[in-house]
C-alpha positions as CSV (number, residue, x, y, z in Angstrom):
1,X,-92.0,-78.1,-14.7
2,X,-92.1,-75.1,-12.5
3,X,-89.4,-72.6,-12.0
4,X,-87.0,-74.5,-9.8
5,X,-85.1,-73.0,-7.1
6,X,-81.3,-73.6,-7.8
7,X,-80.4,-75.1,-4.4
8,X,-76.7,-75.8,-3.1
9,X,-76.4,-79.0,-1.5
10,X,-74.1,-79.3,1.6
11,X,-73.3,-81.2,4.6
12,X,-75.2,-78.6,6.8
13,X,-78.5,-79.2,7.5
14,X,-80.4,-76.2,6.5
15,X,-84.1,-75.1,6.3
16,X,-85.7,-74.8,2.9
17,X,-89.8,-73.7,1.8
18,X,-89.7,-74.8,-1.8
19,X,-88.4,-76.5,-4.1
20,X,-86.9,-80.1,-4.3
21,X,-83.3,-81.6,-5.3
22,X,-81.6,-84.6,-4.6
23,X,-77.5,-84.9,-3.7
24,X,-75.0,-87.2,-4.9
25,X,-76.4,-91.1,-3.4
26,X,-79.2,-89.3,-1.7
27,X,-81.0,-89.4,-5.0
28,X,-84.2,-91.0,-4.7
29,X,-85.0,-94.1,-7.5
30,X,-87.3,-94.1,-9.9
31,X,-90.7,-95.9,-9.7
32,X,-94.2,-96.5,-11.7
33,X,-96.0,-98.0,-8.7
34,X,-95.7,-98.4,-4.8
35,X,-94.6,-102.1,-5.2
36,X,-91.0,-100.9,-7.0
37,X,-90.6,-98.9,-3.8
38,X,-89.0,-100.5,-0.7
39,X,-90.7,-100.9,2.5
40,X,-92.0,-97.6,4.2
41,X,-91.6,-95.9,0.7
42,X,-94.0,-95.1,-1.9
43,X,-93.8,-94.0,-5.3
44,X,-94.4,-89.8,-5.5
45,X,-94.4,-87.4,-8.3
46,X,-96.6,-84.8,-9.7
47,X,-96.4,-86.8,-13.3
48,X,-96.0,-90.1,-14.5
49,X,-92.2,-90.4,-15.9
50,X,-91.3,-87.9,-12.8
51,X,-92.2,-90.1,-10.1
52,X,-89.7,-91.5,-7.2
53,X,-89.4,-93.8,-4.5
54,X,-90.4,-91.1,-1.2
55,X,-90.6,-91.9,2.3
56,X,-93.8,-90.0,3.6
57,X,-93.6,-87.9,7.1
58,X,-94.8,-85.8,9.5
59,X,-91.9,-83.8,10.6
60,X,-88.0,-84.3,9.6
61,X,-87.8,-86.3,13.0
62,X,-89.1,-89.1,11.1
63,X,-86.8,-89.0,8.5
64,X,-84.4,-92.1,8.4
65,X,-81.6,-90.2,6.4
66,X,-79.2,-87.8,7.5
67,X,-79.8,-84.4,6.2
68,X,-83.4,-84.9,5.2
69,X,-86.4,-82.6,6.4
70,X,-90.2,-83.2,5.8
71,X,-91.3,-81.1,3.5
72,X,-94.8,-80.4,1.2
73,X,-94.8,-82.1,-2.7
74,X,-97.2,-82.7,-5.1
75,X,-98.2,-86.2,-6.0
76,X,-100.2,-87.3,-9.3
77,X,-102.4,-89.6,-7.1
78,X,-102.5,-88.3,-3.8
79,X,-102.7,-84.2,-3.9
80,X,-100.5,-83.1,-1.6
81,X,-97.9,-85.1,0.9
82,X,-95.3,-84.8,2.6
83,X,-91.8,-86.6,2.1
84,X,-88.7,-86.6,3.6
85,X,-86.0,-84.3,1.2
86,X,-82.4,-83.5,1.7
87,X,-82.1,-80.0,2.8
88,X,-81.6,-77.2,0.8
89,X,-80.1,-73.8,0.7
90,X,-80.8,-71.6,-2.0
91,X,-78.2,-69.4,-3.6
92,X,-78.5,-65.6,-2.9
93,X,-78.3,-62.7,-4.7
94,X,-78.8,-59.2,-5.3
95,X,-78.0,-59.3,-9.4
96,X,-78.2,-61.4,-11.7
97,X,-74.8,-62.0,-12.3
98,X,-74.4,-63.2,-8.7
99,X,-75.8,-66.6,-9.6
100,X,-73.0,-69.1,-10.7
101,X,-74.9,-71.6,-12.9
102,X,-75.6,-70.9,-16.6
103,X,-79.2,-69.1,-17.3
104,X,-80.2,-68.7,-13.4
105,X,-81.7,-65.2,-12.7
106,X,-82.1,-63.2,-9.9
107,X,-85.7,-63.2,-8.7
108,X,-86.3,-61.2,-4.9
109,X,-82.9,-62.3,-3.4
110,X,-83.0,-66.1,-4.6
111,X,-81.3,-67.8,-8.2
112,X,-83.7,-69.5,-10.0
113,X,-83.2,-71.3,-13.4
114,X,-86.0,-70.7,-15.5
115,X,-86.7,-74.0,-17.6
116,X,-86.3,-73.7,-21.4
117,X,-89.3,-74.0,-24.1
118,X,-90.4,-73.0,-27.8
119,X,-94.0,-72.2,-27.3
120,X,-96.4,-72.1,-24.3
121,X,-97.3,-75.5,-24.6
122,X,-93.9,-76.9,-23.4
123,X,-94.3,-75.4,-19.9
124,X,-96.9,-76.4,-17.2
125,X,-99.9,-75.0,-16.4
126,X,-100.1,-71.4,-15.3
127,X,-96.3,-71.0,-17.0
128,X,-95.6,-69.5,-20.3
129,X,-92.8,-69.3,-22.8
130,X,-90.8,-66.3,-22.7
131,X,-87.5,-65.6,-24.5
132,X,-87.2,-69.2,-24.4
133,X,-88.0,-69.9,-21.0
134,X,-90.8,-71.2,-18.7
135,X,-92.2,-68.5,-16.4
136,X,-95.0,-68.5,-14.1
137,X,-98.0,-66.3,-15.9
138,X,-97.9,-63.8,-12.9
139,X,-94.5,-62.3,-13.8
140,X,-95.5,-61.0,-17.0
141,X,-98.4,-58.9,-14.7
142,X,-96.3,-56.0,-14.1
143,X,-97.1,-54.1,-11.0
144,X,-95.9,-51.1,-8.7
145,X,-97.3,-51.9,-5.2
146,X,-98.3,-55.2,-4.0
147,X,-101.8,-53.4,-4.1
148,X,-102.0,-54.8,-7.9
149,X,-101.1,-58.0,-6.7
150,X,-103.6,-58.6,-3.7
151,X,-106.1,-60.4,-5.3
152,X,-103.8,-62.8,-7.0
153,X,-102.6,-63.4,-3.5
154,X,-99.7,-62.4,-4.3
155,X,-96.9,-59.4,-3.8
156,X,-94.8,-56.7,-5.8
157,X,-91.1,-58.0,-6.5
158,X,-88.3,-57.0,-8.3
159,X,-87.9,-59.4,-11.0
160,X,-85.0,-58.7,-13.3
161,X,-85.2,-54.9,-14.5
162,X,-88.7,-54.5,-13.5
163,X,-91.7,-55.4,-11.1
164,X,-93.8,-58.6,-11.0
165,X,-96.5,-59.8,-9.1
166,X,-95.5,-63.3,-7.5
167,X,-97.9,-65.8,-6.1
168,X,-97.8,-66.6,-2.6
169,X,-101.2,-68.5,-1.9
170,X,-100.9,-71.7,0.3
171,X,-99.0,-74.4,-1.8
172,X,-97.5,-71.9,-4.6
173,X,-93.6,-72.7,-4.9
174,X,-93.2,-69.5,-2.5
175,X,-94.9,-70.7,0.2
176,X,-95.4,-74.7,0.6
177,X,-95.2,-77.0,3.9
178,X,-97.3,-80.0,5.4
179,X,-98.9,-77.3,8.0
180,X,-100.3,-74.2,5.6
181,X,-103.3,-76.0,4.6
182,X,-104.0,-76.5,8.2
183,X,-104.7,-72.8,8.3
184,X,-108.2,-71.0,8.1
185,X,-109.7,-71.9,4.7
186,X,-107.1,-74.4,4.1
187,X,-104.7,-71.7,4.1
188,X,-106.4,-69.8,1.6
189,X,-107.1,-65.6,2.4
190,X,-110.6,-64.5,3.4
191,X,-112.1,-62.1,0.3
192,X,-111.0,-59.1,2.3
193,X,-107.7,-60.8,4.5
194,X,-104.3,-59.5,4.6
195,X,-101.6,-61.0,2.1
196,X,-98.5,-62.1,4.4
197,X,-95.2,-63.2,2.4
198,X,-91.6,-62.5,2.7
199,X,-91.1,-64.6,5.9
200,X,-88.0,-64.5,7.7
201,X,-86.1,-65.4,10.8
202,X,-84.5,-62.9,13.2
203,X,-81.4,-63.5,14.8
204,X,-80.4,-67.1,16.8
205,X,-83.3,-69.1,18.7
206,X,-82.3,-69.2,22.4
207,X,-83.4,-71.3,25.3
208,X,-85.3,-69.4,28.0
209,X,-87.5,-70.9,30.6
210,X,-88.9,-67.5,31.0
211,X,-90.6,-67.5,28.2
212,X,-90.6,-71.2,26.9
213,X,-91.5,-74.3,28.7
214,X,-88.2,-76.5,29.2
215,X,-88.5,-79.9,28.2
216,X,-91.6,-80.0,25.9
217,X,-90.8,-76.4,24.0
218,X,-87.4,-75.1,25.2
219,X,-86.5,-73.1,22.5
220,X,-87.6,-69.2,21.6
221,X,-87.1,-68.2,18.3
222,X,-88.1,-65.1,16.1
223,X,-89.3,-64.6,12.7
224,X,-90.7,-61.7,11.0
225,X,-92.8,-61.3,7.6
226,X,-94.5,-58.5,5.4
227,X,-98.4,-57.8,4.9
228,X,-100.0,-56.0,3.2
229,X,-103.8,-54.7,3.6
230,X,-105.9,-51.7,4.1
231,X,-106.7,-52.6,7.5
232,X,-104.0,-53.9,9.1
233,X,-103.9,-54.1,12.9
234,X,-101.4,-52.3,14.7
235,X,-102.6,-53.4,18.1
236,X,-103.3,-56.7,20.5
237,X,-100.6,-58.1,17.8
238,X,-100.8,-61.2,20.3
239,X,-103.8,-62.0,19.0
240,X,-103.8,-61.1,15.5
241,X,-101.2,-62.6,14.9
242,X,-101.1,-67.0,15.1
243,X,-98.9,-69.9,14.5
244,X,-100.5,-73.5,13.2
245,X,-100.2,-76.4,15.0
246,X,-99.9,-79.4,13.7
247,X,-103.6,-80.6,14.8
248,X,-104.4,-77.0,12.8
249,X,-105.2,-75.1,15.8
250,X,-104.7,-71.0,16.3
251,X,-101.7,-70.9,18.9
252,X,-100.7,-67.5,20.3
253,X,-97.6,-65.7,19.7
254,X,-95.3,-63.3,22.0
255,X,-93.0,-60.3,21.5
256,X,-94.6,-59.0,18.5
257,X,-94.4,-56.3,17.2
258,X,-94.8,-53.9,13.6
259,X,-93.0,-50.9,11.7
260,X,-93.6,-49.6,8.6
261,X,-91.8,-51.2,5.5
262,X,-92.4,-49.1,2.3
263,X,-95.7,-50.0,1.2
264,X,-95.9,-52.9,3.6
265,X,-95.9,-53.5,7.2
266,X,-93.3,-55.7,8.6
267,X,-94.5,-57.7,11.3
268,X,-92.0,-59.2,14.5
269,X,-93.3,-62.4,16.5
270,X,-91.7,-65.1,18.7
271,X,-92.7,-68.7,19.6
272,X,-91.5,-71.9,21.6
273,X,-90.3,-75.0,19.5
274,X,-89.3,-78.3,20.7
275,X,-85.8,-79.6,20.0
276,X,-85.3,-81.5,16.6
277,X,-82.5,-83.9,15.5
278,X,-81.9,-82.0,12.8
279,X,-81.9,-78.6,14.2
280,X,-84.2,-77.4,11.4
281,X,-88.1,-75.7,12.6
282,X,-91.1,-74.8,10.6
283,X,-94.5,-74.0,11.4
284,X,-97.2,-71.5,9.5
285,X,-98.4,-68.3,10.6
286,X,-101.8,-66.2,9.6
287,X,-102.3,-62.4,10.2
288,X,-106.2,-61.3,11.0
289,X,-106.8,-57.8,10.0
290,X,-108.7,-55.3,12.5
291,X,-112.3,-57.0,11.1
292,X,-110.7,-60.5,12.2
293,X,-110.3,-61.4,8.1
294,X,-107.4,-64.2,8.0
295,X,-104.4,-63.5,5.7
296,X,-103.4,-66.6,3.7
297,X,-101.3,-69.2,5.6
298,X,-97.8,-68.2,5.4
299,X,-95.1,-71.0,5.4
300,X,-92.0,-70.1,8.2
301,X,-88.9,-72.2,8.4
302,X,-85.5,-71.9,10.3
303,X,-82.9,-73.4,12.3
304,X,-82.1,-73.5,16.3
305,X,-79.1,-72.9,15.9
């Protein structure tokens, strides 16, 4: 099993990019084929013995139960789908000791409990066994700038008392939804493209007709993320930086904008989205460089409101 995200289920719908949990009766039942499932539901699970009864989706719109969003999992049979999840909200932190439940660490501002093993063999593939615990491979490659980590497609974090590099290609527990293989090479980064991560939205979406078309896309809402790249563009930020539709396609972005972050550049944009029953938004957004090289697809969630 892969690192899970230690997730604190609520009543409030929130957004979540990875990771999957069920709540008290939401809990999905087990299954061995489709025909154990009921009607509309198939059986899902990246194993046999860890498969469940999952409704697939589109968007959370289609979801039937309250709370639920769609979001990306893997599937023994079927590669990757999407299935309707409750939502999630993972625990913050800045130490370790800010995480309440027994062996979860701090790991770039998120509690995470580390599944327990004896030998590498226990843990799934790309994971070893370290001090008794499952780990992804990449944080034992230690690293001081994210320029270590580029070609693992991945950036420099903080992990515990030192520096890892962790993996944020398209479908790594980092970054996974039903839109980032829609991106340029199925979400994967051009030989020479920009690595995008960190994502994160600013602020409150609002509803301006100024900007956004009432009706179909009422609502404008900004999000910002880190790159990282010898040749990032600093210019015509419209147009290097996109949002994936659904259908896949290269929409344009507004109000962008970039500053310096470190090492990094951080990167400002803002987009129209369509009112949801759930309140909860997602799309996926790719960065070309000044040579038009695409960053990998870069998963961004949030909420209206």
């Amino acid at each position: 099993m892969n690192w899970k995200w230690l997730m604190i289920c609520t009543g409030v719908t929130f957004a979540a990019s990875a990771g999957l949990a069920a709540c008290g009766d939401d809990e999905d039942a087990p299954c061995e084929t489709d025909g154990d499932c009921a009607e509309n539901e198939f059986c899902i699970g990246p194993a046999v013995g860890a498969l469940e009864c999952e409704q697939l989706c589109e968007s959370s719109d289609e979801c039937n139960r309250e709370g639920e969003e769609c979001i990306q999992v893997e599937d023994i049979s079927r590669g990757g789908v999407t299935v309707c999840e409750p939502a999630q909200l993972q625990e913050e932190c800045t130490t370790d000791t800010d995480c309440t439940e027994e062996g979860a660490v701090c790991v770039e501002g998120g509690c995470i409990v580390p599944d327990e093993c004896t030998a590498d063999t226990d843990c799934e593939t790309g994971e070893v066994c370290e001090g008794g615990t499952c780990v992804p491979e990449a944080t034992t490659n230690e690293c001081e700038t994210t320029a270590d980590c580029i070609d693992q497609t991945a950036y420099c974090a903080e992990v515990g008392a030192g520096s890892s590099c962790l993996d944020v290609s398209c479908g790594a527990d980092l970054n996974s939804c039903s839109r980032c293989t829609l991106g340029p090479n199925n979400g994967d980064r051009d030989a020479d493209g920009p690595v995008v991560f960190f994502p994160e939205q600013v602020g409150t979406c609002t509803q301006d007709a100024s900007q956004c078309l009432p009706g179909a896309a009422p609502w404008v809402c900004t999000f910002s993320f880190l790159g990282f790249d010898d040749n990032l563009p600093t210019s015509d930020l419209n147009n290097r930086i996109r949002v994936i539709s659904s259908a896949g396609r290269e929409l344009t972005v507004f109000g962008t904008g970039s500053s310096a972050a470190g090492n990094n550049t951080e990167y400002r944009f803002r987009a129209c989205f369509p009112e949801t029953s759930s309140g909860n938004i997602g799309t996926a957004v790719v960065l070309r460089d000044s040579a038009n090289d695409a960053s990998n697809s870069l998963c961004v969630d949030g909420t209206l409101q």
